[in-house]
N, C-alpha and C positions, 0 to 999 in steps of 0.2 A: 258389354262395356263399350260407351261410345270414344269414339277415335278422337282424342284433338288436333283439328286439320290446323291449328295453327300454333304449334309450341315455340314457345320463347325460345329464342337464339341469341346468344353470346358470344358478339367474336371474340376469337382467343384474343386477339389482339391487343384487346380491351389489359387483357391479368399480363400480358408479357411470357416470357420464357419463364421467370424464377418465380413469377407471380402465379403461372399455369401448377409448375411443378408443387408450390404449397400449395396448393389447392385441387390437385388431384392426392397430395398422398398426407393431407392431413389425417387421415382415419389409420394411417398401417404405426400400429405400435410393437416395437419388439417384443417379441416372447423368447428367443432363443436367448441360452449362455453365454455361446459365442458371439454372439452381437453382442461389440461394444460402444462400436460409431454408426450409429445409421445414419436416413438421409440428414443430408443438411451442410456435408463438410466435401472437398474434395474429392474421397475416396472416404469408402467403408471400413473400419476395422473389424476385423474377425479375430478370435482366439479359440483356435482348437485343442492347443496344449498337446496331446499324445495321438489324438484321431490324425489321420490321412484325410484331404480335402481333395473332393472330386468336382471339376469346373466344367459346365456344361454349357452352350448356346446355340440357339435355335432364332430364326426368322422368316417369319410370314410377310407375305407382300399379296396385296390386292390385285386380282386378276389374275394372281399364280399357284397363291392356295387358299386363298376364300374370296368367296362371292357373295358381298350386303347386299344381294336382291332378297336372299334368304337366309343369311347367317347376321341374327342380331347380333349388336356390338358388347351386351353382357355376356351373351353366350363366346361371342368371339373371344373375350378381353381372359373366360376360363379357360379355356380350349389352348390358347396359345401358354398357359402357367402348364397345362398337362402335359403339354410335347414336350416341355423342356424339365420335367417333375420327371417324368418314366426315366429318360434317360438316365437320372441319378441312379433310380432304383433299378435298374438293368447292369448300373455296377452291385448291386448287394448296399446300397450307403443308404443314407436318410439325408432328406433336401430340407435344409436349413432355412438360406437366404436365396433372393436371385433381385437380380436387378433388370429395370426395364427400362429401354427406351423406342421410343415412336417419332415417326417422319409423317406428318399430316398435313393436307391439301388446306386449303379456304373454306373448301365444300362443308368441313366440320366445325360445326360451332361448341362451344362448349360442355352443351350439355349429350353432344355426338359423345364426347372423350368422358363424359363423366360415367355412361353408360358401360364402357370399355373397363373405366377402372373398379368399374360396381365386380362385375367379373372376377374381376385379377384377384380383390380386394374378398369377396367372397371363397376362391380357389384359398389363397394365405390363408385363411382361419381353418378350410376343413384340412389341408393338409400341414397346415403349424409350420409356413415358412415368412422369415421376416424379408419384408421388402427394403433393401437397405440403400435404392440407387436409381440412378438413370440415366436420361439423356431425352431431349425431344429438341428436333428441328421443323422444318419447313417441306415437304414436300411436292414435287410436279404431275407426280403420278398416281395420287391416290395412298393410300395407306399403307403404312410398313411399320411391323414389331418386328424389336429384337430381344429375347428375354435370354439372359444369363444365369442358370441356376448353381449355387456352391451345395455342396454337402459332406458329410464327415462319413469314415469310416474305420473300425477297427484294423489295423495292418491286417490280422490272418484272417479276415473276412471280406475283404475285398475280392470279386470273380471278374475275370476279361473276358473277352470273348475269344483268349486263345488255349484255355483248358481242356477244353472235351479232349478224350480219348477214345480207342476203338472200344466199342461193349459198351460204352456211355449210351445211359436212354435220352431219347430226346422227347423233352416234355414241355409242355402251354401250358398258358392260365385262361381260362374264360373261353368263350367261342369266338371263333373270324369271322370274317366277311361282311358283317355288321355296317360297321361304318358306308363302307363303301356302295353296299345299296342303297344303304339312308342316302346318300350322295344320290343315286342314280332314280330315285324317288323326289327328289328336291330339283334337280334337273329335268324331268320331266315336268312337274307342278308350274317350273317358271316359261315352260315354251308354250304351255298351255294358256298362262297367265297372259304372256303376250298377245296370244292371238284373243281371248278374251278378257279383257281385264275385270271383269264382272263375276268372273270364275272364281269360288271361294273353295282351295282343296281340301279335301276331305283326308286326311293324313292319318283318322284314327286305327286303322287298320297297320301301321307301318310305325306306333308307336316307337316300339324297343330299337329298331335301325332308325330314325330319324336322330333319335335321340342321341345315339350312339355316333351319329356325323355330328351335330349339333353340341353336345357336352359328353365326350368321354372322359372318363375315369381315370388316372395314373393307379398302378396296383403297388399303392404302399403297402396294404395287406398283406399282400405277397411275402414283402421281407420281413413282415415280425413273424409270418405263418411257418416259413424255416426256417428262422431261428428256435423258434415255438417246438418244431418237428426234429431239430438239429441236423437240420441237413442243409450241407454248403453247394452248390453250385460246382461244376467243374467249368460251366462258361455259360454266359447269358446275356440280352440282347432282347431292345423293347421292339415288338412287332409296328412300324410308324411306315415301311416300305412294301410289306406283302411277306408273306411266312416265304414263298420260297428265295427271296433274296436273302432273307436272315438268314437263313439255314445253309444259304451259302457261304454267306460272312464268316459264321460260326466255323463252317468246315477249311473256310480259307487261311483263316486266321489260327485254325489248329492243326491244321494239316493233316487231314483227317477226310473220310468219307460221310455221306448218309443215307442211312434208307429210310423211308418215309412210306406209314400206310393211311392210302387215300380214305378205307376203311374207319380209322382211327382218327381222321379231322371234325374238332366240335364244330357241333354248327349248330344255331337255335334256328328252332322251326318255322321264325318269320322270313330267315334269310332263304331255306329253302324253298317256301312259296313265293317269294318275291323272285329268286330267282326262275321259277319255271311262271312265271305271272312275263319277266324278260326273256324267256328264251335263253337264259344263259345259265352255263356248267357251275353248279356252286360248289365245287372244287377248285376250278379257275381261278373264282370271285376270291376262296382264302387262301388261294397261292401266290396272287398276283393283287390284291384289295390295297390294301394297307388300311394305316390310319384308327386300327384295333388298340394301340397302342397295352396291347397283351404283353405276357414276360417269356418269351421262349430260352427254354435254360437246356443241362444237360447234365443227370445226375449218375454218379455212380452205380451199378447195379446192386450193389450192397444198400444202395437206400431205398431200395423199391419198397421196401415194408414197410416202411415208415412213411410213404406218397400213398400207397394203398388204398384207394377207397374215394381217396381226400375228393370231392366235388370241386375245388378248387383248380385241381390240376390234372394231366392229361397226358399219358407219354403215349406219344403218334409215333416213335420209329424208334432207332438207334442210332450210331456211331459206327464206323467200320473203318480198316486201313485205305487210305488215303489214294491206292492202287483201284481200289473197288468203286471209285465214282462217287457220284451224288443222284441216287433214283429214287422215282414213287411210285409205288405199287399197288394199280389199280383195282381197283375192287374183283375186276377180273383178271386177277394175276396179270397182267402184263408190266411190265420192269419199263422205265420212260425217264428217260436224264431229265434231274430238277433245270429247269434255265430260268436266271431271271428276269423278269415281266413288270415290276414292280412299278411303284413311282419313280419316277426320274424328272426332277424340276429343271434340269437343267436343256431338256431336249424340245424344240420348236412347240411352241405354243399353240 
């Protein structure tokens, strides 16, 4: 496929604010019930009637969590709908509507922003949430989303993250560390790119983790699968920081212990070549990666029969009194306090 070195450019300038805004979200048509106002008026109306509504928001900012050396703007535009989709479903709810708004530089012309909303616009259909809103300003520093996700729940089926109890198993969806080496695969491709610009990388081998930085998944599955299974939750929490901050969260927020077997962490088989391909612990990598956006929950042992088997799910530890700590138990028995390692955006760049 040959490259067009010269695509048409459209300053925003040209459509205006409200002229940008009809013309990025002409394509999103409600599907939900509870949409009754979408975009077009001051504010959205929702009607949930007897559901509980769970409000969520998330923001991404350029140079602090993605980098357009290597992160296209469709994939970006999905990526930023999934961070803020998990979160719902790490209450137990289903994500209805979310509304988005962006702060964008000169640098992008229109058809930069169309690509971003091809994304978004994409993510809405496969996960059946109405876009009903936003906002877009001016930017000095490059680019920034902020997306707001609503969603509904049944009152006795909503789960916090302050349930777990001692004897609770603690269980995953999917395997870690993914993301994060795609990340540290794409990081390497672009220092290399620098020094050659003529260098085309060869990424087919790192497929599944590229991908896996590049467009992950929200696990709506997840909540129809225990509903499906009838099994609720005593507390759950979407993996976006590194399993062992969660599992901290979890134990913080319920006052509670954890043990964790190092034995018992998924991993798929590219993360563990790639990690010994860097030299580095693929334990670390899923204790400390993030960005898996996986469902770490924590179920009763009375539901163990009913998890059983399931390829979906995974119980790596338990639950203990709250006296007993938070440790992991390494393959060679040794007992090692969880600490968290995780992301943290808020610390020097």
């Amino acid at each position: 496929m040959i490259e067009d070195k010269n695509p048409s450019r459209t300053p925003i300038s040209e459509l205006g604010e409200f002229g940008l805004i009809d013309h990025l979200t002409k394509n999103f048509k409600a599907t939900q019930k509870s949409t009754i106002k979408s975009i077009g008026d001051d504010a959205a109306v929702l009607d949930f009637k007897s559901k509980q509504v769970v409000i969520s928001t998330d923001i991404l900012v350029e140079h602090v969590h993605f980098d357009l050396s290597y992160m296209p703007l469709k994939h970006l535009g999905y990526k930023a709908m999934i961070a803020n989709l998990s979160d719902v479903y790490a209450m137990n709810a289903s994500a209805t509507q979310v509304t988005i708004a962006i702060a964008i530089s000169n640098r992008f012309p229109l058809e930069a922003l169309e690509e971003l909303y091809a994304g978004i616009e994409t993510a809405s259909k496969i996960y059946g949430v109405d876009v009903v809103g936003g906002d877009t300003t001016s930017s000095t520093t490059g680019l920034i989303i902020s997306i707001t996700a609503v969603g509904e729940v049944n009152k006795n089926d909503v789960v916090y993250r302050s349930g777990a109890k001692p004897n609770d198993l603690l269980v995953v969806t999917g395997d870690l560390g993914a993301a994060y080496m795609g990340l540290q695969i794409l990081e390497r491709e672009k220092e290399v790119f620098k020094v050659n610009p003529n260098n085309q990388p060869d990424l087919e081998p790192y497929t599944y983790i590229v991908e896996r930085q590049l467009k992950p998944e929200a696990r709506k599955d997840i909540i129809k699968l225990l509903r499906d299974l009838k099994v609720k939750p005593t507390s759950m929490i979407d993996i976006s920081d590194g399993l062992s901050s969660e599992i901290i969260h979890l134990c913080k927020q319920s006052n509670v212990g954890a043990v964790l077997y190092e034995n018992k962490i998924p991993l798929d088989p590219q993360v563990i070549s790639t990690c010994e391909e860097f030299n580095i612990d693929s334990t670390t990598i899923a204790l400390n990666g993030g960005e898996d956006y996986e469902l770490l929950m924590t179920i009763a042992q009375e539901d163990f029969p009913k998890i059983k088997g399931n390829p979906n799910l995974t119980v790596i530890g338990y639950m203990t009194e709250k006296e007993q700590g938070m440790h992991l138990i390494t393959r060679g028995d040794a007992l090692i306090p969880l600490i968290a390692k995780g992301w943290n955006a808020l610390k020097d760049q």
